[in-house]
N, C-alpha and C positions, 0 to 999 in steps of 0.2 A: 738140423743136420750139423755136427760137428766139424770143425775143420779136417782132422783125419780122411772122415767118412767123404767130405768134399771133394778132397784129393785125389781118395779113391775112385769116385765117381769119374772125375775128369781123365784120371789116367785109365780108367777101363773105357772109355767114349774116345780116345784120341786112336787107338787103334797105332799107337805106334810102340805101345807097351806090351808086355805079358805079364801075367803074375807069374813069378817063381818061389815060392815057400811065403811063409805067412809074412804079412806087410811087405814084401820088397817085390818091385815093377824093374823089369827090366828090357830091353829091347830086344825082341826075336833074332838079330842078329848075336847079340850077347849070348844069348840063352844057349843057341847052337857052336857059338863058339867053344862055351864052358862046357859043353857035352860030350864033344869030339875032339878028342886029341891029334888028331891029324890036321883040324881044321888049326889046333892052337898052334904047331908049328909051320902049317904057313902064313900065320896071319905074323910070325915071327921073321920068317925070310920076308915076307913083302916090308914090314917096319924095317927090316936092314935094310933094302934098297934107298940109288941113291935120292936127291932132296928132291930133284923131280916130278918124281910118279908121286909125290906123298899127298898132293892135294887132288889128285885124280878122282876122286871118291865119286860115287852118281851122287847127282843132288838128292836131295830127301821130297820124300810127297807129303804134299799138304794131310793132317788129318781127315780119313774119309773120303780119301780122294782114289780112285782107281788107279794100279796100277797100268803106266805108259811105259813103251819103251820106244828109244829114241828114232829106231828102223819104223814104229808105226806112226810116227808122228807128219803132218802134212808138211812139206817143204816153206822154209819160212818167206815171206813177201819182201823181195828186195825196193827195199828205201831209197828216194832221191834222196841225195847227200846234200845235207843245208851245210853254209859255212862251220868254221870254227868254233865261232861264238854260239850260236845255237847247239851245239852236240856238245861246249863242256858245260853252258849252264842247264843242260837239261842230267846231264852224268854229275853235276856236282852239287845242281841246289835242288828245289823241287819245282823248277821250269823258270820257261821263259817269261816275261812281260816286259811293256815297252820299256820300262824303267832300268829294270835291271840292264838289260840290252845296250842300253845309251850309258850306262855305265861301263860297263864289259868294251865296249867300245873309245869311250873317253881315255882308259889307262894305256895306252900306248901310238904307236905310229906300224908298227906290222902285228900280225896272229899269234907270236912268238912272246913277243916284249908282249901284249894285253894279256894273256895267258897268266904268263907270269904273274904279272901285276896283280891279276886277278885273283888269283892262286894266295900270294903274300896278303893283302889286302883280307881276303877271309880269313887268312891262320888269324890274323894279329885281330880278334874279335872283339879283345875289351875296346880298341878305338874304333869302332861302328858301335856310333848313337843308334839304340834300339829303345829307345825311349817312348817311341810313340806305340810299338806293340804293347808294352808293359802297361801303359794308359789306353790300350785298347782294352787290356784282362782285367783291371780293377774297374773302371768304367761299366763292365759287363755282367759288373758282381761277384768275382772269383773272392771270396775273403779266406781262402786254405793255403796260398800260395808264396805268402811272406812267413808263416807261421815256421818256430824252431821245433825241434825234435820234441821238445818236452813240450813245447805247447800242442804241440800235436798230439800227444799221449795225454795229456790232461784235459784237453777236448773230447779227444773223439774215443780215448780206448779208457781212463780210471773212472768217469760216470757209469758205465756199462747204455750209454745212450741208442734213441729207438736206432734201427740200420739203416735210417737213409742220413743220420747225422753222423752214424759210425765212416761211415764211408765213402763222406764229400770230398776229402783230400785226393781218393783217389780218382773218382769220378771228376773232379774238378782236372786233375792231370792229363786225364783220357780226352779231355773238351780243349784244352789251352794244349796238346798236342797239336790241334786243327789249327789253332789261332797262330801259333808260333809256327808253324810252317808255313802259312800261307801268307804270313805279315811280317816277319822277322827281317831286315836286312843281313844276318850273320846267317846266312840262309847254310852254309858248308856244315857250320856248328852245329845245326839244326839235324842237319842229314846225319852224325856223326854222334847226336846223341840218340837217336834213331836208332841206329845200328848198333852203339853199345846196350841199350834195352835190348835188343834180338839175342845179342851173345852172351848178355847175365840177366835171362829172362826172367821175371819175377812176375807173376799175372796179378795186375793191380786190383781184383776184383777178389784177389784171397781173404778170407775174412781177416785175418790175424795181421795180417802184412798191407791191406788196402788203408786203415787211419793213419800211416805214419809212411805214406806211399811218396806224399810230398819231398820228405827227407831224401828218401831212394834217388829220387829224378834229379832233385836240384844241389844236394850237399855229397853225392856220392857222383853220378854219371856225368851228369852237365860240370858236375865241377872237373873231371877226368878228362873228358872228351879232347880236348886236345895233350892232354899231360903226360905222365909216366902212369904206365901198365901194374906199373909191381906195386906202386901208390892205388890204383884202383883198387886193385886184387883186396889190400888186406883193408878198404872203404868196403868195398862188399862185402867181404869175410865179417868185419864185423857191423854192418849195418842193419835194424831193426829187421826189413823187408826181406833180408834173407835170410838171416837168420832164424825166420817163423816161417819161410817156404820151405828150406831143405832142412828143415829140424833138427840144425844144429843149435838152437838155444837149447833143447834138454839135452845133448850129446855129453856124455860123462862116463869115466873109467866105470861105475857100476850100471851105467846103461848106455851102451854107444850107439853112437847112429851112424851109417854111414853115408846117407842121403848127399848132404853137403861133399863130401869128399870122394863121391864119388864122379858126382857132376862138373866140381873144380876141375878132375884132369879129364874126363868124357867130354865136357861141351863148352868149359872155358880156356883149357892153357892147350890140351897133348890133342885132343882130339878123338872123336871116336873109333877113325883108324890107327891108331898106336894103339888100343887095348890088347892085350895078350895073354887075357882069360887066366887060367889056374898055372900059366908057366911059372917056372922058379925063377925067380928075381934073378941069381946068378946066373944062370944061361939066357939070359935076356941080350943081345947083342947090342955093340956100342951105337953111338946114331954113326953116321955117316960124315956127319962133318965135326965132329966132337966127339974124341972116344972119351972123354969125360963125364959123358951121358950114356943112359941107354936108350937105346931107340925106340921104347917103347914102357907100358906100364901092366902090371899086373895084379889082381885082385890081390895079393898082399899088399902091395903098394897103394890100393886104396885104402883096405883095413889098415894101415899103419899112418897114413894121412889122416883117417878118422880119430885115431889117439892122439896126434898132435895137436887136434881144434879140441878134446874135451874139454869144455870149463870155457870155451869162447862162448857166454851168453848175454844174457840183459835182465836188466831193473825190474821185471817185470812182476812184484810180485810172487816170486814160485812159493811155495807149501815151506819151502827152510828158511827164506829170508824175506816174509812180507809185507816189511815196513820199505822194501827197497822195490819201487811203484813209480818210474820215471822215462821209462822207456830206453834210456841209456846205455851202451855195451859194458861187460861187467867180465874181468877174468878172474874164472875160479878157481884158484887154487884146490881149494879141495875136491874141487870135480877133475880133476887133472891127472891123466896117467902120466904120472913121470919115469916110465921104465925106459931102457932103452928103445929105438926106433931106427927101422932099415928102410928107407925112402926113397924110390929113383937113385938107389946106386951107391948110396952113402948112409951111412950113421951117424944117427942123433943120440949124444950120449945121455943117461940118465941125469932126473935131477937137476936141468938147465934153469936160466930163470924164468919169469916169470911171460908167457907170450914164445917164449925165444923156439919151439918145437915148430910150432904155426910158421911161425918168421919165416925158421929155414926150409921150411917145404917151399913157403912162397918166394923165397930169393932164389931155390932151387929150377923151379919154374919159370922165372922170370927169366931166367938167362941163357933157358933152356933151348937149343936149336931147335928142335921140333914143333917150341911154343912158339915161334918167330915165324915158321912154315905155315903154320897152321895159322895163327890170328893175323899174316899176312897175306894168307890166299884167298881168305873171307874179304881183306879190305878188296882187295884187286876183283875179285867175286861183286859187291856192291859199286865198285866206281866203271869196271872197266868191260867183264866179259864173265856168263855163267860159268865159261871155262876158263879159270885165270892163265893168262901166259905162265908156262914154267919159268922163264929169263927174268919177267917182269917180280914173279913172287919170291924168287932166290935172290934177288939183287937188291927187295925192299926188307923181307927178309935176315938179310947183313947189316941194313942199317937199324932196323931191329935192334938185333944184338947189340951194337957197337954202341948203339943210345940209352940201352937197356937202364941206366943209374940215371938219365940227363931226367931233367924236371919236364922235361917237353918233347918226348920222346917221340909220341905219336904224331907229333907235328911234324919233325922230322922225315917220318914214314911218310905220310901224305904229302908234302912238300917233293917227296922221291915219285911217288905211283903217280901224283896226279900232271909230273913235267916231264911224265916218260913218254914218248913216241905213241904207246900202243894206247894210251889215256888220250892222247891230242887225235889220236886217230878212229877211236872208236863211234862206231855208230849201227842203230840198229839192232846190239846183241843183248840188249835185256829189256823185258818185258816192266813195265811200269803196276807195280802191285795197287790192290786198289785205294788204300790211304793215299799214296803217291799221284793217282790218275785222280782222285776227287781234288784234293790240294792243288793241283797244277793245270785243270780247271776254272777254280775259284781265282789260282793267282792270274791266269792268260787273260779270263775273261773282266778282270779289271771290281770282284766281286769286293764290296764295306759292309758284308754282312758279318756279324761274330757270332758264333755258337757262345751261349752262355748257360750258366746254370739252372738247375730250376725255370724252364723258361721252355712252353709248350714246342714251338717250333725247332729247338733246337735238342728236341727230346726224340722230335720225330726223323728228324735230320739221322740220329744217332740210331734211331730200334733202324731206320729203313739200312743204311748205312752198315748195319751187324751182318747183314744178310750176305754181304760179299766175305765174311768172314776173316776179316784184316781190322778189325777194332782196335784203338791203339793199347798193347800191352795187354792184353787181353788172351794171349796163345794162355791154352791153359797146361801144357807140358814145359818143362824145364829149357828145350832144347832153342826153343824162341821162331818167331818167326821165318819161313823158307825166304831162301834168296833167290830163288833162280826162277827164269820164265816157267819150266817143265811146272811147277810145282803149281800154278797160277793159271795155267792154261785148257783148264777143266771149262767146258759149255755153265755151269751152273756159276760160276763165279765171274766168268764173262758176262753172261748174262745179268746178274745181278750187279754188277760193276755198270752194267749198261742203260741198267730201271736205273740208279744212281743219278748216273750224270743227265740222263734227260729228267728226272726230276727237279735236279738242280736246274733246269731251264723254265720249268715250270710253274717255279714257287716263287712266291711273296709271304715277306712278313710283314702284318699292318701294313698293304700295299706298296712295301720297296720290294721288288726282287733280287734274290738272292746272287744274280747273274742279271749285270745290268745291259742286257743285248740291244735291247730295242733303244734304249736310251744314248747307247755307243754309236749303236748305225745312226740313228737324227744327227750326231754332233759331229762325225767320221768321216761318214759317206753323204757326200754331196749328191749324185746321183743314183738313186734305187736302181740300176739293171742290175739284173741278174748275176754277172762276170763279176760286176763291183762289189756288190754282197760277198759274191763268197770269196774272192779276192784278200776282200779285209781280212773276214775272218779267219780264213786260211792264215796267212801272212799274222795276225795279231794270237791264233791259240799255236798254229805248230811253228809259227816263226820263216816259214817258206810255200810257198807254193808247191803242194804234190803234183803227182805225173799228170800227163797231160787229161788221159782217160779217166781216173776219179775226178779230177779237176769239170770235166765234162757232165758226166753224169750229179754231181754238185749243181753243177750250172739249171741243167736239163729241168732238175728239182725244182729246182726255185723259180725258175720261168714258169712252168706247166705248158700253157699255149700258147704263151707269150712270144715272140720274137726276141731273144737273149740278146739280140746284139743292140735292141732299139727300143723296144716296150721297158718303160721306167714304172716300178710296182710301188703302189698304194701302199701311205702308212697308215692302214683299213685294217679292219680285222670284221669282215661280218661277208654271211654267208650267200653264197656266188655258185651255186652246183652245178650250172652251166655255162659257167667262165672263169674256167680255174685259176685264169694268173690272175683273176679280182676276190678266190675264192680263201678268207681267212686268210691275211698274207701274212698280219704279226705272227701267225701260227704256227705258217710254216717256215717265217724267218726263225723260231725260236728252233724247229725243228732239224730246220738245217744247221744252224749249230751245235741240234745235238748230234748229225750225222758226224760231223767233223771231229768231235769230242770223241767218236765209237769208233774211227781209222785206225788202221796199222800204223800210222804216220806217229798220229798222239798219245797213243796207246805203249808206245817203240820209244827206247834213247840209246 
């Protein structure tokens, strides 16, 4: 099957597409929008309203997922509130452990000044030694991870090599995903390159775009992750990975595409609530807080962005020039509509040099108030609330703007969202997705297992692991992975999130397990009762003691017929059917942490 056909496939399987004319998928909201002229102008009065409502949008549903609405949803389980510390490093890395904790703690003398500390401390990430996860992934066999662009192209994509050699860079990504989340000390970096894969999705499993996937992660995203936005933009515009997802490597004046250009302003800068269908670009109204702009974008606006990338392609070979086979970004001039161009509100004269069409879309964008709305109510969305504060996204939003040129822009941003009130205060409003709940897991429970290449257990790790359907980079639609609990909170995805983590308590590799429990309680807990067990573990995976009532029925567990207050339990493991607190106790110790693992508590930041 062809990469086309591929695509096809996945966007007629995600269910969040329609076809509309031949090759082009668009979103049943689109579709009716471009249908109805009435719907077009009020999708134009709502873009003119002011910066507020603009991120209101319902969250999105997982593909395949039944439609919920919020009135049918069961009331959520209010949280005991753990300290400070526990609710920003569960909102800001990917969990707690003792280590990080005695850190988080160390950098100050009140809640306020460690926050802080903590907050500065993660921006500045080149001075966190991470040296030992990096000698975790060579160690582990990763050998695609140091690799440059061309060596990657000259590996895995000018042999025409069998497919599981074409596509260990990416597969190797998808696995050191695991490792670097759950091992990294720049743990903020970690979460933040996370989330720029969700917002410039590129599915690492595409055939075209998975050999030279490495590039994508580590020379475009991770190098961004804390930087300038408008420096991203035109890394991804011209990066190997996207440029073979949204088919703009063949995009040219005698065959354009609009794939690419239309996803730039749909799902990474304007948003998919600014589209404004078949309206005339003139009648498009100013934004609200910049009559500079318009408030919104319109399918000329995308065709007219698709003529400014034609001729942004790559080395690859094509049919006119194929001794140039490097994988490299390549601008073509003669692929190049140079006529004039009317773009969000301005013109691009004919005839510019050479990139310079591209540029000004993207410096257009960049400075764009809507793009500042939008790509800050997603961060506040990831750190703070599935419903971001209006106050909080208009006011990180400014700084946005105002940094918009700075080399470190989005550090900025963060540095803003993450020392606000409604960030130090938050807890309980978002659900832990299931890459997040496996990773924060492994890091609570003190796990030195590495997922590695080629490498049975770590294969099985990953098919069982697909099942919750959060694989890393793996969405196969443009639009990237959902953020919010609604989208997550399906019984099938539960459930499978749930076989998960109690397998992870299950398993051994060549007899180390994967989750060293039993081996913690010996060296930990002095006394076996009942209280103490889950005491620990409570306190060492969610960092506090839940209510008093789960706290109990925990207890209840692990005793059976014991006396909880006084009966101290067997490190036994054999079978007792008519003396349950003697009856398989490792069994049920490893059990009871998988209960704890499966709470509202753990589950919740």
């Amino acid at each position: 099957m062809n990469r086309k056909a591929r695509r096809e496939r996945a966007l007629a399987q995600s269910h969040l597409f329609r076809r509309y004319g031949k090759g082009r998928w668009i979103r049943p909201q689109r579709f009716e929008n471009s249908a109805r002229a009435q719907e077009i102008q009020e999708a134009a009065a709502a873009a003119a309203q002011p910066a507020a409502t603009a991120w209101s949008e319902d969250a999105p549903q997982m593909a395949g997922a039944p439609s919920m609405s919020r009135d049918s949803q069961a009331q959520l389980v209010t949280l005991a509130r753990p300290g400070l510390a526990i609710r920003a490093l569960n909102n800001m890395s990917y969990g707690v452990t003792p280590t990080a904790l005695a850190e988080f703690n160390g950098l100050g003398s009140n809640d306020t000044q460690r926050l802080q500390n903590y907050i500065d401390w993660q921006l500045d990430w080149t001075a966190i030694d991470d040296s030992a996860v990096e000698a975790r992934l060579s160690a582990a066999g990763y050998t695609t991870l140091g690799k440059s662009l061309t060596q990657l192209w000259a590996d895995h994509v000018v042999p025409d090599p069998v497919y599981d050699v074409r596509m260990r860079p990416a597969w190797e990504i998808q696995r050191a995903a695991f490792v670097r989340a759950t091992y990294s000390k720049r743990q903020l970096r970690e979460v933040m390159v996370n989330f720029w894969h969700d917002h410039f999705n590129v599915t690492a499993n595409d055939f075209a775009s998975g050999p030279v996937y490495v590039h994508y992660d580590r020379d475009v995203l991770r190098k961004s992750a804390f930087g300038n936005f408008r420096t991203m933009l035109e890394d991804v515009a011209c990066s190997p990975s996207m440029l073979f997802y949204l088919d703009n490597v063949s995009n040219s004046r005698s065959g354009p595409n609009e794939n690419w250009a239309r996803e730039l302003l749909e799902l990474h800068t304007l948003g998919a609530g600014r589209y404004l269908g078949f309206t005339d670009p003139f009648l498009v109204p100013p934004d609200p807080e910049d009559a500079a702009y318009p408030s919104g974008y319109t399918d000329i606006d995308v065709y007219e962005t698709a003529s400014a990338f034609t001729g942004w392609s790559l080395k690859n070979a094509n049919w006119q020039y194929p001794t140039e086979n490097d994988g490299t970004f390549v601008y073509r001039q003669a692929w190049h509509d140079a006529g004039p161009k009317f773009v969000l509100g301005r013109l691009l004269n004919p005839e510019q040099p050479a990139m310079k069409d591209g540029r000004d879309v993207l410096d257009r964008l960049a400075s764009h108030p809507g793009v500042a709305r939008f790509v800050c109510a997603k961060l506040v969305r990831r750190f703070v609330n599935d419903t971001p504060p209006p106050d909080l996204v208009a006011s990180a939003a400014a700084v946005f703007r105002q940094q918009w040129q700075s080399p470190n822009q989005i550090e900025h941003v963060l540095r803003h969202i993450l020392n606000s009130s409604a960030f130090s205060n938050a807890w309980g409003q978002k659900n832990r997705r299931p890459f997040e709940a496996i990773v924060a897991a492994m890091r609570a429970s003190g796990s030195d297992w590495t997922l590695r290449p080629a490498h049975s257990k770590s294969d099985d790790f990953l098919y069982r692991f697909g099942f919750t359907g959060h694989a890393p980079y793996d969405w196969p639609a443009p639009n990237g992975y959902p953020d919010t609990g609604l989208a997550w909170s399906g019984a099938s995805t539960y459930a499978t999130t749930w076989k998960m983590l109690n397998w992870l308590t299950e398993t051994s590799d060549t007899s180390v397990p994967l989750l060293p429990i039993l081996q913690l309680s010996r060296s930990e807990v002095a006394s076996w009762t009942a209280p103490n067990l889950v005491d620990y573990w409570c306190r060492r995976l969610l960092g506090y003691l839940p209510d008093a009532a789960r706290r109990q029925s925990l207890i209840a567990f692990m005793a059976q017929n014991g006396d909880p207050a006084s009966y101290v339990i067997t490190d036994t493991d054999t079978w007792a059917g008519t003396d349950l607190k003697r009856h398989y106790n490792q069994q049920r110790l490893r059990s009871m942490v998988s209960l704890v693992l499966m709470t509202p508590e753990f589950l919740s930041r």
